[in-house]
VMD Tcl script that builds the backbone (N, CA, C; Angstrom):
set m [mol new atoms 327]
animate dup $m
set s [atomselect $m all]
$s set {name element resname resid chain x y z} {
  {N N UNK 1 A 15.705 15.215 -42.127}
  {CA C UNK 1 A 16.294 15.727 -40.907}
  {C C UNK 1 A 15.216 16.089 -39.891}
  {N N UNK 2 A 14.402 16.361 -40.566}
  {CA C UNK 2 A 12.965 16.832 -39.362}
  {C C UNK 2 A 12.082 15.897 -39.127}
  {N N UNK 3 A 11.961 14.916 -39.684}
  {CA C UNK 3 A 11.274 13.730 -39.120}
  {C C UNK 3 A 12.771 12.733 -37.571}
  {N N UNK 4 A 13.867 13.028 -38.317}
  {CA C UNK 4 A 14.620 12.701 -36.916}
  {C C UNK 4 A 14.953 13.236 -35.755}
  {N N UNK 5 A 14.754 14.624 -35.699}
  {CA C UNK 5 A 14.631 15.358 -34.660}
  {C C UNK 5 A 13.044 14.796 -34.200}
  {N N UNK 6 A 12.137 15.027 -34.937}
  {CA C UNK 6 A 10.768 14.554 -34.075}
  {C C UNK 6 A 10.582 13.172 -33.896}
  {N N UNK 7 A 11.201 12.208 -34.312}
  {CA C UNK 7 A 11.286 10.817 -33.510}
  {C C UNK 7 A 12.841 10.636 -32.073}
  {N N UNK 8 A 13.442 11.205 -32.284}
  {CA C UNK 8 A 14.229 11.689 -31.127}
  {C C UNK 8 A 13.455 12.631 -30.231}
  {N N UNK 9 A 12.730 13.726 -30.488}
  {CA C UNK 9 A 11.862 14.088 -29.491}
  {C C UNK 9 A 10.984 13.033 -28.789}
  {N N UNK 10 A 10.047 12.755 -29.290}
  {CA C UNK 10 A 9.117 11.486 -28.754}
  {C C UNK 10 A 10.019 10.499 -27.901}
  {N N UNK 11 A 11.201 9.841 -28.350}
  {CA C UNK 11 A 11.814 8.889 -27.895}
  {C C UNK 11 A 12.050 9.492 -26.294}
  {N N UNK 12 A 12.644 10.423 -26.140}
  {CA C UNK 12 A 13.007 11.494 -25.131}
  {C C UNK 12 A 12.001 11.574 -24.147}
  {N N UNK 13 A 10.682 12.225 -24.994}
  {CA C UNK 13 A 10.007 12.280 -24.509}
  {C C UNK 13 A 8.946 10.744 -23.615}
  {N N UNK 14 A 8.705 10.204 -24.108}
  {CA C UNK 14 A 8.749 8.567 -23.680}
  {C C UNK 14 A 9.302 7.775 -22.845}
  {N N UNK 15 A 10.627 8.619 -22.804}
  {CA C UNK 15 A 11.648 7.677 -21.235}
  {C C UNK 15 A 11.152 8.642 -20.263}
  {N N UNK 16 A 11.043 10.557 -20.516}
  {CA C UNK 16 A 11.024 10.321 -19.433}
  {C C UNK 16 A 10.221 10.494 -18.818}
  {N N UNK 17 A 8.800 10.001 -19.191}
  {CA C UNK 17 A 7.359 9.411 -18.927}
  {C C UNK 17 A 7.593 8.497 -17.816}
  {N N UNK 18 A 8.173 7.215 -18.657}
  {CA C UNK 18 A 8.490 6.144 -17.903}
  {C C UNK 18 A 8.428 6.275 -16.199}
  {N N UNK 19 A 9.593 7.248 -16.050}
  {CA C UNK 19 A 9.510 7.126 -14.345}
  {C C UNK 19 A 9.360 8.611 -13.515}
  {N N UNK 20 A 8.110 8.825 -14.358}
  {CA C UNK 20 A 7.884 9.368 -13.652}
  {C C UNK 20 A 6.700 9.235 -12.263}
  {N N UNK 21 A 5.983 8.732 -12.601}
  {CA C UNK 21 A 4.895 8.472 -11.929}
  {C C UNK 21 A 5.399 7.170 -10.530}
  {N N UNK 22 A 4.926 7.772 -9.257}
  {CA C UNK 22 A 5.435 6.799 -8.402}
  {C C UNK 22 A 4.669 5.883 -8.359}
  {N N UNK 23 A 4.978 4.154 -7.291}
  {CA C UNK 23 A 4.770 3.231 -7.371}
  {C C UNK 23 A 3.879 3.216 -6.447}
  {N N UNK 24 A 2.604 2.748 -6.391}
  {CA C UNK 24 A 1.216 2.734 -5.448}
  {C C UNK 24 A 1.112 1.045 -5.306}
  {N N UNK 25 A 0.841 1.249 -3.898}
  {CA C UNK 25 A 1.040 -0.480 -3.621}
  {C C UNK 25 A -0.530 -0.163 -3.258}
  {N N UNK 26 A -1.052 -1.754 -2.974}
  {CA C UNK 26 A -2.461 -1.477 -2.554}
  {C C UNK 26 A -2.552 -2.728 -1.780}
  {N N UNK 27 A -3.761 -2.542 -1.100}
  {CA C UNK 27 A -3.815 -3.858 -0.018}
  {C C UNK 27 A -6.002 -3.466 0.557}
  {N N UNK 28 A -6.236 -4.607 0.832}
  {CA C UNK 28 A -7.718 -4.804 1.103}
  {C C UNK 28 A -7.407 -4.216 2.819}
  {N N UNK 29 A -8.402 -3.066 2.991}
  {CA C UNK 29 A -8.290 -2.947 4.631}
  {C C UNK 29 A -8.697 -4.080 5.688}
  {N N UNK 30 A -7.909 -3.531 6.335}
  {CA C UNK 30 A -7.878 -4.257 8.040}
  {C C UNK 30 A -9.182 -4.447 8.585}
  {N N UNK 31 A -9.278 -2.778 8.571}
  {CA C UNK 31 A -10.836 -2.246 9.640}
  {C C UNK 31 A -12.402 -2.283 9.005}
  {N N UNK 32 A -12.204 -2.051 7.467}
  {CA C UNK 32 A -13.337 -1.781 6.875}
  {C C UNK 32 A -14.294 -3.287 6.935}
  {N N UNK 33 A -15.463 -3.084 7.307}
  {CA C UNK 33 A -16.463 -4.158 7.304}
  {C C UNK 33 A -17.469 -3.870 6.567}
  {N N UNK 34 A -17.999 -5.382 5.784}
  {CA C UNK 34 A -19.223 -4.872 4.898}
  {C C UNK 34 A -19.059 -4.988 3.842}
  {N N UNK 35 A -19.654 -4.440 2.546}
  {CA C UNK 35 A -19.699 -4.123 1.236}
  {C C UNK 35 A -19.278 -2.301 1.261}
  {N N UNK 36 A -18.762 -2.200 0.131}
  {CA C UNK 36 A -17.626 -0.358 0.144}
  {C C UNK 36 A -18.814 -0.158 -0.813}
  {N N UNK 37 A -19.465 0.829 -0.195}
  {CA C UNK 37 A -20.445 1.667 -1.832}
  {C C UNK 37 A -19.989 3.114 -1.384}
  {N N UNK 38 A -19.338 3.805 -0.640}
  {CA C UNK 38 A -18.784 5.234 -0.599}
  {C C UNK 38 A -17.342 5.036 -0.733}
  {N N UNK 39 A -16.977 5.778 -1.716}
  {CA C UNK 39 A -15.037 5.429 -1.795}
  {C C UNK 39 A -14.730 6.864 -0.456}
  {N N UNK 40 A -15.707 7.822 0.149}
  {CA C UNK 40 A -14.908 8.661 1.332}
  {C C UNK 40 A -14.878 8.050 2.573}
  {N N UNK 41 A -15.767 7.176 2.857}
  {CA C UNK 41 A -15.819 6.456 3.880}
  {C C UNK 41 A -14.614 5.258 4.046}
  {N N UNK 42 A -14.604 4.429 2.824}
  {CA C UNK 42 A -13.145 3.866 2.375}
  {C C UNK 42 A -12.054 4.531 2.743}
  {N N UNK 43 A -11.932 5.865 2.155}
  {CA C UNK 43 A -10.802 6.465 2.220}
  {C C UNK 43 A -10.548 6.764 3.544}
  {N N UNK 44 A -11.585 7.194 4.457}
  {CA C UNK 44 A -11.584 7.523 5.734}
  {C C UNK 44 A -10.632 6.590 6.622}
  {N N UNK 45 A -11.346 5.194 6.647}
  {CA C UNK 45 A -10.437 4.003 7.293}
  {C C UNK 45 A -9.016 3.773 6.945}
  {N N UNK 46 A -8.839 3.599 5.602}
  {CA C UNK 46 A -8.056 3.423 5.082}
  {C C UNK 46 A -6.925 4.555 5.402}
  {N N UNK 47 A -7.389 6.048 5.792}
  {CA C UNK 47 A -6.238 6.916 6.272}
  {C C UNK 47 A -5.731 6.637 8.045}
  {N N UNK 48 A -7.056 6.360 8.593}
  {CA C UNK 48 A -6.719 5.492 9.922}
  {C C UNK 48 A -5.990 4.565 9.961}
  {N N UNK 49 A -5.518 3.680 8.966}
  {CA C UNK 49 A -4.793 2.442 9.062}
  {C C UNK 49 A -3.548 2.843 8.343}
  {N N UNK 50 A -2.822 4.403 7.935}
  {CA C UNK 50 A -1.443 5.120 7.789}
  {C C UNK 50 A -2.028 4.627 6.286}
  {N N UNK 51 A -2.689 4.261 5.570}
  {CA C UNK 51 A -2.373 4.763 3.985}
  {C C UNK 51 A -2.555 5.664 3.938}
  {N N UNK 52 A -2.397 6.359 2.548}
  {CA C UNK 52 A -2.550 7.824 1.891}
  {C C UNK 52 A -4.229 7.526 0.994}
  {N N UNK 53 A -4.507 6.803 1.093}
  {CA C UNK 53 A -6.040 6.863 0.433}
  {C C UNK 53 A -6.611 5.491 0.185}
  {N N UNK 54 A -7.981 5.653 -0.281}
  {CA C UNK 54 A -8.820 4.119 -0.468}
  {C C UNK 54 A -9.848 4.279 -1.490}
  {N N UNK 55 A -10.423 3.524 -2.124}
  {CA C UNK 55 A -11.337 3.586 -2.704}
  {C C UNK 55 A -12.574 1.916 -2.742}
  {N N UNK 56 A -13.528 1.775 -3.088}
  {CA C UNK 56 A -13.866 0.644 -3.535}
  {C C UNK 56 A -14.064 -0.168 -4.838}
  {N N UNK 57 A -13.666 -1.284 -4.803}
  {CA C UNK 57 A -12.796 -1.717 -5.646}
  {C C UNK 57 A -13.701 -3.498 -5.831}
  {N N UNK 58 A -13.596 -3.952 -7.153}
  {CA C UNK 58 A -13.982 -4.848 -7.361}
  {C C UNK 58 A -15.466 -5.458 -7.691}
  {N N UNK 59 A -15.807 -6.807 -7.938}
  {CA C UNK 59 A -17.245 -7.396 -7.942}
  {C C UNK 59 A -18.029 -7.480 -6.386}
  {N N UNK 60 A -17.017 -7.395 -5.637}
  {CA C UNK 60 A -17.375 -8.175 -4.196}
  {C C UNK 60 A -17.158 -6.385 -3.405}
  {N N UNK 61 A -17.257 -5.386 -4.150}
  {CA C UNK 61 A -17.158 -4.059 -3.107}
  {C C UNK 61 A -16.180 -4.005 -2.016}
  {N N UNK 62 A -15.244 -4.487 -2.255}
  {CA C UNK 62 A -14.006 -4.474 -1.028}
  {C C UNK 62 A -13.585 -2.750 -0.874}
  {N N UNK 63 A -13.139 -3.055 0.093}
  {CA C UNK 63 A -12.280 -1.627 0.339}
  {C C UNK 63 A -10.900 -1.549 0.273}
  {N N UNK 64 A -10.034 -1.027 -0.737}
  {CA C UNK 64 A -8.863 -1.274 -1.118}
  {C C UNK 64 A -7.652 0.214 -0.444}
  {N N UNK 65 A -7.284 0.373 -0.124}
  {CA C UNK 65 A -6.281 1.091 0.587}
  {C C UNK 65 A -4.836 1.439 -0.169}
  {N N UNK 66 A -4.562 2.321 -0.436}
  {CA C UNK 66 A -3.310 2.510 -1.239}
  {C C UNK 66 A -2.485 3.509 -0.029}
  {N N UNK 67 A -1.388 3.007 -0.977}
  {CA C UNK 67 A -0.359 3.656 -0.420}
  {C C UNK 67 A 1.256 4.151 -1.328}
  {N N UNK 68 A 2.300 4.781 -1.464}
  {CA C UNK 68 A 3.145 5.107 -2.058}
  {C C UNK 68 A 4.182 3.767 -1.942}
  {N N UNK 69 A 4.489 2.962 -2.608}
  {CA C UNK 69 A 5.737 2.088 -2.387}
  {C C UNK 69 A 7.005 2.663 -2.597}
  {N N UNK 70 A 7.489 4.165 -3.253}
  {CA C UNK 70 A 8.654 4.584 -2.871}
  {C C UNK 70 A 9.584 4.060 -3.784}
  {N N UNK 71 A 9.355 3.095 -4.798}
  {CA C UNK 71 A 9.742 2.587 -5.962}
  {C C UNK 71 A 10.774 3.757 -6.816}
  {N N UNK 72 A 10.046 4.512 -6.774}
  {CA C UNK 72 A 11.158 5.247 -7.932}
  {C C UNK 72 A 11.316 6.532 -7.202}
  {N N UNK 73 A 11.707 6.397 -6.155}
  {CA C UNK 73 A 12.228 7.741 -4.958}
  {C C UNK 73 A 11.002 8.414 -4.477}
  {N N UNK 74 A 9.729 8.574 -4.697}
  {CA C UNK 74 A 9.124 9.265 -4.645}
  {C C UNK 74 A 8.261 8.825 -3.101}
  {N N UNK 75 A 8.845 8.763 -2.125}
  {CA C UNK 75 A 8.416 8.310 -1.207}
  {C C UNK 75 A 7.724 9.958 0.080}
  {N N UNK 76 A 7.445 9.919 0.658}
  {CA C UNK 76 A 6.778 10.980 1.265}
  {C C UNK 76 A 7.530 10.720 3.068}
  {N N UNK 77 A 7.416 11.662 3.354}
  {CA C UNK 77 A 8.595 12.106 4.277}
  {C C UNK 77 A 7.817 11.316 5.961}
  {N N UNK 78 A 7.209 10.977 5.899}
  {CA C UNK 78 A 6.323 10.049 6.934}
  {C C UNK 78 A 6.320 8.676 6.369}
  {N N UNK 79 A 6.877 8.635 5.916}
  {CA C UNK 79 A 7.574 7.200 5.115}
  {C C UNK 79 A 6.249 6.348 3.916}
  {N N UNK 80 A 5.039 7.076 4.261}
  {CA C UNK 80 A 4.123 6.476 2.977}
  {C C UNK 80 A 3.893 5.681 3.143}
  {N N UNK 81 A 3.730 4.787 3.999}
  {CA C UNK 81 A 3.026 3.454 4.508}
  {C C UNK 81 A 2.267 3.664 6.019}
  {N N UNK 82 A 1.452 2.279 5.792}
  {CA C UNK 82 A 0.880 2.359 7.459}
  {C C UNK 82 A 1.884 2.186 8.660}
  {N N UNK 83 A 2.218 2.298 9.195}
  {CA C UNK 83 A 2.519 2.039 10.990}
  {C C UNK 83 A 3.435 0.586 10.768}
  {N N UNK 84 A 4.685 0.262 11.320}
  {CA C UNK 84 A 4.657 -1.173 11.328}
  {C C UNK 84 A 4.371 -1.498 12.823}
  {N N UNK 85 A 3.868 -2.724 12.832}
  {CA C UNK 85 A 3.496 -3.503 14.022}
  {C C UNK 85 A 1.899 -3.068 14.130}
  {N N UNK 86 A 1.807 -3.888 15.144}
  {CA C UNK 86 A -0.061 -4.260 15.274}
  {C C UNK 86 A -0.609 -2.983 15.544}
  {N N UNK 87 A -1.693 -2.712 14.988}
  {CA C UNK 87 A -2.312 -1.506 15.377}
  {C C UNK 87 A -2.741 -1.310 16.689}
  {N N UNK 88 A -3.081 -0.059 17.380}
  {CA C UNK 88 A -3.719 0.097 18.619}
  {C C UNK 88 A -2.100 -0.260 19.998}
  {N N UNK 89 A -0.725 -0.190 19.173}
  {CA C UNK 89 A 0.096 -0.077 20.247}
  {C C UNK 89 A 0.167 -1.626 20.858}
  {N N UNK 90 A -0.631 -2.402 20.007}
  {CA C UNK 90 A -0.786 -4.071 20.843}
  {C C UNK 90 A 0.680 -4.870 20.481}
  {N N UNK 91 A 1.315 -4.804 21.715}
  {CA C UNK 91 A 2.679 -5.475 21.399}
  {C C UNK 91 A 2.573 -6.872 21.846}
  {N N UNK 92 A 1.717 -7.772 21.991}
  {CA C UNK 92 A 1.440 -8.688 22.204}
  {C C UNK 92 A 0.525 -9.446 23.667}
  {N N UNK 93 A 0.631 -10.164 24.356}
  {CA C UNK 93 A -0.130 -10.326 25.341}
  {C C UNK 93 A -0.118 -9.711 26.507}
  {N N UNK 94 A -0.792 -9.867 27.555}
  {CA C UNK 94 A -0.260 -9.007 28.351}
  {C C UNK 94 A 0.690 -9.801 29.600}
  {N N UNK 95 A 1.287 -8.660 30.426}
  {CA C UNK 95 A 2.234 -9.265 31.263}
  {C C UNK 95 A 2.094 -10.446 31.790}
  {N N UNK 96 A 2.604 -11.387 31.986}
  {CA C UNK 96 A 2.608 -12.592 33.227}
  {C C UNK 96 A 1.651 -13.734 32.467}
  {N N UNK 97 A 1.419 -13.375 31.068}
  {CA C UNK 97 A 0.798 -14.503 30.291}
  {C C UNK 97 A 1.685 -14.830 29.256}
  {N N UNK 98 A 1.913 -15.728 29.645}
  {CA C UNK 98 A 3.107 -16.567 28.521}
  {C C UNK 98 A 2.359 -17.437 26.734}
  {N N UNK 99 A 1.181 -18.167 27.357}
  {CA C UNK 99 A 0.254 -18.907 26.684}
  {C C UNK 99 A 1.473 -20.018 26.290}
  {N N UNK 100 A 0.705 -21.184 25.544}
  {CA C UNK 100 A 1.697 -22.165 25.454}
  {C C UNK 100 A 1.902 -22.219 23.712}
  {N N UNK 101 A 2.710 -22.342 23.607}
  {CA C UNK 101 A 3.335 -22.427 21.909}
  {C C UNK 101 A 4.125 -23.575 21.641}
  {N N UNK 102 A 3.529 -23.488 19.997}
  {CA C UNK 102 A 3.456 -25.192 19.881}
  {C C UNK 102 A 4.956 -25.238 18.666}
  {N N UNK 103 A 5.798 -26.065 18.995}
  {CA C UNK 103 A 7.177 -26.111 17.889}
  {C C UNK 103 A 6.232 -27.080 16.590}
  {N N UNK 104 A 7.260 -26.599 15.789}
  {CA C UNK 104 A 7.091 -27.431 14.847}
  {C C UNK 104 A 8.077 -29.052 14.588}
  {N N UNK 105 A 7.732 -29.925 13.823}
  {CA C UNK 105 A 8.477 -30.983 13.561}
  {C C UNK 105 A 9.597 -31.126 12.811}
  {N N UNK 106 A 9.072 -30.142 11.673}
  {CA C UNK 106 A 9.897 -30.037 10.553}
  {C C UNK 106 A 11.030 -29.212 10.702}
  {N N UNK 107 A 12.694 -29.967 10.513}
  {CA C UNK 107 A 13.556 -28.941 10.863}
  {C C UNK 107 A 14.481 -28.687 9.858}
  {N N UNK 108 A 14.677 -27.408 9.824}
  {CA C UNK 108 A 15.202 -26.932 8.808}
  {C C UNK 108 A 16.599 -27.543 8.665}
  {N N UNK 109 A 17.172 -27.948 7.392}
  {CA C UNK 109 A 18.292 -27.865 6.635}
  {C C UNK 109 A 19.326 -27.175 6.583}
}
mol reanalyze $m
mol bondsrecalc $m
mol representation Tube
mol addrep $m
């Protein structure tokens, strides 16, 4: 009887491990240039570009940027991601420039 109470504990205990921990998406920064040998300087950019943190990451010293994906509710009330749309407010060209754009051939089904 007491070995099934303590494998029902564990079991219990084990799910609800599972979800607890939220979902961290990650992505190589925008802004950071160079090789990353300080993960605060990383982190620095990386909070400029709306993640929640950065570190450096890999053979090649990239600068990697995390953020909350919100996966299992645990999302943060500024929504936990960067900004959508282009940084710096750039909504595209400026007035009275159209530029010329090219169609494609291939048409969809």
């Amino acid at each position: 009887m007491t070995m099934r109470l303590f494998h029902l504990f564990l079991l219990v205990l084990l799910v609800s491990c599972i979800g607890a921990e939220a979902a961290v998406c990650h992505a190589r920064s925008q802004h950071f240039r160079g090789l990353c040998f300080r993960n605060d300087n990383c982190a620095a950019i990386c909070e400029k570009e709306g993640y929640i943190s950065g570190n450096c990451k890999g053979f090649l010293l990239r600068c990697i940027c995390f953020k909350d994906c919100g996966a299992t509710g645990g999302s943060t009330p500024s929504g936990g991601g960067p900004p959508d749309g282009p940084p710096d407010g750039d909504d595209g060209p400026p007035e009275g420039l159209t530029g010329n754009r090219t169609t494609s051939n291939i048409s969809s089904v």
